[in-house]
C-alpha positions in Angstrom: 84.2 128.4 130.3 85.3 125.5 131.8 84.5 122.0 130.5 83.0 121.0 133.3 80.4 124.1 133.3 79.8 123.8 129.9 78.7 119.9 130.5 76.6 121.1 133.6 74.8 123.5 132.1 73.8 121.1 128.8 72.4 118.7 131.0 70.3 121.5 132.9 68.6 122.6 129.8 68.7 118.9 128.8 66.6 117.7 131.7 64.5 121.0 131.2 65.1 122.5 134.5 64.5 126.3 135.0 67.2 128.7 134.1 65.7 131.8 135.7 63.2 133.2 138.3 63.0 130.5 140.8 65.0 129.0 143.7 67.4 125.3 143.8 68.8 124.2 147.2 72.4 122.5 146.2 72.9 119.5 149.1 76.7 120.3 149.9 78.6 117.6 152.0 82.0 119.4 151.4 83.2 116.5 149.1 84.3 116.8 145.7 81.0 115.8 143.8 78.8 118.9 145.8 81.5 121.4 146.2 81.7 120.8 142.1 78.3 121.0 141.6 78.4 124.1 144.0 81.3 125.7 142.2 79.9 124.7 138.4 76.4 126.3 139.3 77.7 129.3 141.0 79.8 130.3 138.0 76.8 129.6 135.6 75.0 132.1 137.6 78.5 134.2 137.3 77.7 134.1 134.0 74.0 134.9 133.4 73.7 131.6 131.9 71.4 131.0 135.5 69.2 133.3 137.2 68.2 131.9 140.2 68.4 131.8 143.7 71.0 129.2 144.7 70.6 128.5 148.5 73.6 125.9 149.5 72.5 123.1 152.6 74.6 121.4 155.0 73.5 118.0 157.1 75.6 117.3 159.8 74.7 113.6 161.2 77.5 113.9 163.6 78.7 110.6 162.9 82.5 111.6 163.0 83.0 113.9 166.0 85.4 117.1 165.4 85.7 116.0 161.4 82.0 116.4 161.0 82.2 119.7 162.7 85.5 120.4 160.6 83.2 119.5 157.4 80.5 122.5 158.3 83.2 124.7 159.1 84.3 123.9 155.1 81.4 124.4 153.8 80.4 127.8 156.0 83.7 129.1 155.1 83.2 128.3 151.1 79.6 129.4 151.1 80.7 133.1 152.8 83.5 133.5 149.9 81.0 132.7 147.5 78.2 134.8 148.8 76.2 131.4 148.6 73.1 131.8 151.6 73.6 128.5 153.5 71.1 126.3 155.5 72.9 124.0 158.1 70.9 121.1 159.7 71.9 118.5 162.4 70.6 115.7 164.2 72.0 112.5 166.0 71.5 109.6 164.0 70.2 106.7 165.3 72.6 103.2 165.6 69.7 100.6 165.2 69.3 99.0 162.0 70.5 100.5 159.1 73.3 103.2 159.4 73.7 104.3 156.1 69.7 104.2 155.6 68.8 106.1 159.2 71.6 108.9 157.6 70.1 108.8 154.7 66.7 109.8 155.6 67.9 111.8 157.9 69.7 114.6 155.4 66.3 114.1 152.9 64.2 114.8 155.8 66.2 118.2 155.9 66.5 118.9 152.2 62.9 118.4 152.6 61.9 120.8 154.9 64.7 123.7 153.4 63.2 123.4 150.2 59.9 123.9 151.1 61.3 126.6 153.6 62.4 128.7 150.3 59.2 127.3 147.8 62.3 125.6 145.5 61.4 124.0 142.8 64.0 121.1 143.3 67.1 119.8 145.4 70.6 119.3 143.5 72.2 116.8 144.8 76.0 115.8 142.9 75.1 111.9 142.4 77.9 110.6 139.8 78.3 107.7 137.4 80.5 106.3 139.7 77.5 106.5 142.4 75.3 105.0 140.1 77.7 102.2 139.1 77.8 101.6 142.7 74.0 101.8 143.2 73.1 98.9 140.2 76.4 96.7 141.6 74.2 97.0 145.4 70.6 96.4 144.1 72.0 93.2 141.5 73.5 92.0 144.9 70.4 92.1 146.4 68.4 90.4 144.3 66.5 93.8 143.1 64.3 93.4 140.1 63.5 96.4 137.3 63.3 99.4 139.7 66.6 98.6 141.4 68.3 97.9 138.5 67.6 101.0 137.2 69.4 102.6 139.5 68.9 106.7 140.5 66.9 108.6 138.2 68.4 112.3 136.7 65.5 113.9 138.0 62.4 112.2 140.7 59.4 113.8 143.0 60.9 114.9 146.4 58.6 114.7 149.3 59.5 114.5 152.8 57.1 111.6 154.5 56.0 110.8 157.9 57.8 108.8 160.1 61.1 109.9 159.2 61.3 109.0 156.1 62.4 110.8 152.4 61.2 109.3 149.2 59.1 110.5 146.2 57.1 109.0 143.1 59.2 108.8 140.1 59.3 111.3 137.0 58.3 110.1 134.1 60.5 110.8 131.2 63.6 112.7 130.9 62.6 115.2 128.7 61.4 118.8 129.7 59.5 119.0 132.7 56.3 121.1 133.9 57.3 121.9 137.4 54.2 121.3 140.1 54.8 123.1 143.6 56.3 120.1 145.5 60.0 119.9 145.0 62.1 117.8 142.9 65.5 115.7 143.1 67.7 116.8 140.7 71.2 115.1 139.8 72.5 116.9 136.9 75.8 115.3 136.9 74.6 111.4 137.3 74.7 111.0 133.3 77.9 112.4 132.3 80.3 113.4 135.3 82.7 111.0 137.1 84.8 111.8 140.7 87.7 112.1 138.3 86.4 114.9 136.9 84.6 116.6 140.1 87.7 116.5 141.6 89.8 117.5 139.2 87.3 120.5 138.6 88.1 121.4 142.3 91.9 121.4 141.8 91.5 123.8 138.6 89.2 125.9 140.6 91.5 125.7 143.5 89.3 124.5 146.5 90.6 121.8 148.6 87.4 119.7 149.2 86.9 117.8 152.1 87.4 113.8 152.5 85.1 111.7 154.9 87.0 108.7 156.2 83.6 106.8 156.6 84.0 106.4 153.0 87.4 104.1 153.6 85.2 101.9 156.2 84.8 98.3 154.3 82.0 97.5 157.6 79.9 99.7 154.9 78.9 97.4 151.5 78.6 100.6 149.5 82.4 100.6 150.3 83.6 97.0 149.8 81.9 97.7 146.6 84.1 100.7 145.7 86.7 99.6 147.2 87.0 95.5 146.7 84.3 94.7 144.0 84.9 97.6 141.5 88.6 97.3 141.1 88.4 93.5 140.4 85.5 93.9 137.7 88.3 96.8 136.0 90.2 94.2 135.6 87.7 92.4 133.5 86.7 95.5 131.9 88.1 99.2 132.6 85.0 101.0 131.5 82.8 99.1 134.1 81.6 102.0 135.8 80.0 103.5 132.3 78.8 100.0 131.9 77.1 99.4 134.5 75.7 103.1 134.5 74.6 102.7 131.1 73.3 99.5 131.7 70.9 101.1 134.5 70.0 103.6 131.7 68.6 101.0 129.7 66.5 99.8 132.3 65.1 102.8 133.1 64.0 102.9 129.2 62.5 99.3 129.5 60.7 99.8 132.4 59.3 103.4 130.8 58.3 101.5 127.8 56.6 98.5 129.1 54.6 98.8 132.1 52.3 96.6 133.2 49.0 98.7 133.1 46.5 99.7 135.5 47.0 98.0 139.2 44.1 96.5 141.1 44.0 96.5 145.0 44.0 93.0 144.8 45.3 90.1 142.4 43.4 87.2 140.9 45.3 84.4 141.4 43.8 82.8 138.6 45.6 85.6 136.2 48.7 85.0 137.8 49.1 81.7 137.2 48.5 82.3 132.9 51.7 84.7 133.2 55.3 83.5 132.8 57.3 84.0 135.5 58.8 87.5 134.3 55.6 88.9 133.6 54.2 87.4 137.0 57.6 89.2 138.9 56.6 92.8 137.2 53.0 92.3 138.2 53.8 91.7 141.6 56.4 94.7 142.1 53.9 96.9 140.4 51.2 95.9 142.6 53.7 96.3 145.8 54.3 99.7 144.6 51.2 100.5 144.3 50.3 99.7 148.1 53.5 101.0 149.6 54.8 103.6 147.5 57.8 102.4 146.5 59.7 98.8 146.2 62.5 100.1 148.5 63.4 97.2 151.0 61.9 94.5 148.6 64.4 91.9 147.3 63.8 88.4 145.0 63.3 86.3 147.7 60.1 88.5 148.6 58.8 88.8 145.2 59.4 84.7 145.4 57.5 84.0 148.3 54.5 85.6 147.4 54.9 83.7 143.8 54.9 80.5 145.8 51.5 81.5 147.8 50.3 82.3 144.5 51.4 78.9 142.8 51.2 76.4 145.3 48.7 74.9 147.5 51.6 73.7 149.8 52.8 77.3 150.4 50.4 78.2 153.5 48.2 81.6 153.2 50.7 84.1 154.5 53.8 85.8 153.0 55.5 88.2 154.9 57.1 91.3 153.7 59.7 94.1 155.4 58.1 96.8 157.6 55.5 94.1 159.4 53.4 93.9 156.1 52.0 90.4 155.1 50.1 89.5 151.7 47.4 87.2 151.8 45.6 84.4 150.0 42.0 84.5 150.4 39.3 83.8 148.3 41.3 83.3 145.1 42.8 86.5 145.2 46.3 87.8 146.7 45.4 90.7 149.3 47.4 93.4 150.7 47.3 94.2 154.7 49.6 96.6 156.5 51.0 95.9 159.8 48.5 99.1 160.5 45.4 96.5 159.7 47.0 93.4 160.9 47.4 93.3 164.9 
């Protein structure tokens, strides 16, 4: 058995996923980290160390013309040698805003709706240390607090959302897992697998994988980052990608291990001002999640402007967050209203 399988399927059982009777959809782009994680769970299955029903799925956002087609083309042709059943999805992705976010959702959107398509019990998706090296590096820059800097989770809720968009509550732990019927987000090689070594598993395994040249495009931060800001911070230190990876693993444990309790629909601003300025941060974020979902979009200088309307008289009444939401001082308390409630 290969290394590589042999380090795929210890994290499985690890993360307590299912090893037999039930169905995974494997997100497959045609690069080396999904074609590995194709290829490594294929040959688990080879071996009778899986019994399930792996169903491989395609997105193309038809961002590069003839080489996204090429890419399908890849992945049909692997898939038929394999006898993998594929599920191929498409859709033109919108320019406005956020590229990389609209694509994004997009593909989730898809995963979604195949895995529910099949009743799978979770998506596999081959996220990396280096991609979650990447991931802390982009949510430091932004000024994320705990939840960013914890970086992708091994295993989270997947549920496709209205309005387009692909998001999930988290998972608690990492231990085993009881499996409800929505679907879950599974990245069994985020803790131990690097591009080095999907690639290299490709080469042994003799599969030319595809590359996307978007990933060579420096108008993309996620690329600078790989490309400019990694390299110099080897310099420094040449194990920064387990580093920082590690360093997102610890934050994951702090935030598991010191929450901040039940959240109220609204906050006392006489309780917020007896907290020190951490604690007031982590209250705040917490109470954000709890009315939006998630803290996605939310950088420091939010989680600052609502700390001055909770601090100072001088501040005004209003502080405005992303998506048209504002959060209100009235009455000695900070309220919540959604660009739904507030015309």
């Amino acid at each position: 058995m290969h290394k590589f399988v042999r380090n795929l399927i210890t994290e499985w059982r690890r993360l307590g996923l299912p090893v037999s009777s039930g169905s995974v959809v494997v997100a497959i782009s045609g690069g080396a980290d999904s074609v590995s994680l194709l290829l490594g769970l294929h040959d688990l299955k080879g071996r009778g160390k899986l019994d399930l029903r792996i169903v491989a799925a395609h997105f193309n956002h038809r961002l590069r013309g003839t080489e996204s087609d090429a890419d399908k083309e890849f992945v049909r042709q692997l898939t038929t040698k394999l006898k993998v059943e594929l599920a191929v999805g498409a859709a033109n992705i919108s320019m406005d805003g956020n590229l990389e976010q609209n694509a994004r959702l997009a593909r989730y959107d898809f995963l979604c709706r195949t895995a529910d398509n099949i009743d799978a019990f979770g998506v596999a998706t081959g996220h990396t240390i280096n991609d979650q090296a990447e991931t802390f590096l982009m949510n430091l820059i932004r000024g994320s607090g705990t939840d960013g800097l914890s970086g992708m989770k091994p295993v989270r809720r997947l549920a496709a959302e209205r309005e387009s968009r692909a998001c999930g509550e988290e998972v608690g732990d990492h231990g085993p897992l009881l499996f409800p019927s929505s679907p879950l987000l599974i990245r069994p090689l985020l803790t131990w697998a690097k591009r080095l070594h999907t690639e290299g598993f490709c080469r042994d395994m003799g599969v030319e994988y595809r590359h996307d040249t978007m990933n060579e495009d420096t108008a993309f931060k996620r690329v600078r980052i790989r490309k400019i800001l990694l390299p110099l911070l080897e310099d420094l230190n040449p194990n920064i990608v387990e580093t920082l990876a590690n360093t997102a693993s610890l934050m994951q444990n702090a935030a598991a291990t010191n929450g901040t309790g039940p959240v109220n629909d609204e906050l006392s601003l006489a309780v917020l001002k007896t907290l020190s300025q951490a604690d007031l941060y982590d209250t705040v974020r917490a109470w954000l999640r709890h009315h939006r979902g998630d803290t996605r979009s939310l950088a420091l200088k939010h989680i600052q402007a609502i700390e001055r309307l909770a601090l100072s008289a001088k501040s005004g009444r209003l502080a405005e967050l992303p998506g048209g939401a504002n959060v209100v001082r009235s009455g000695g308390k900070l309220v919540y209203r959604d660009k739904k409630v507030d015309k």
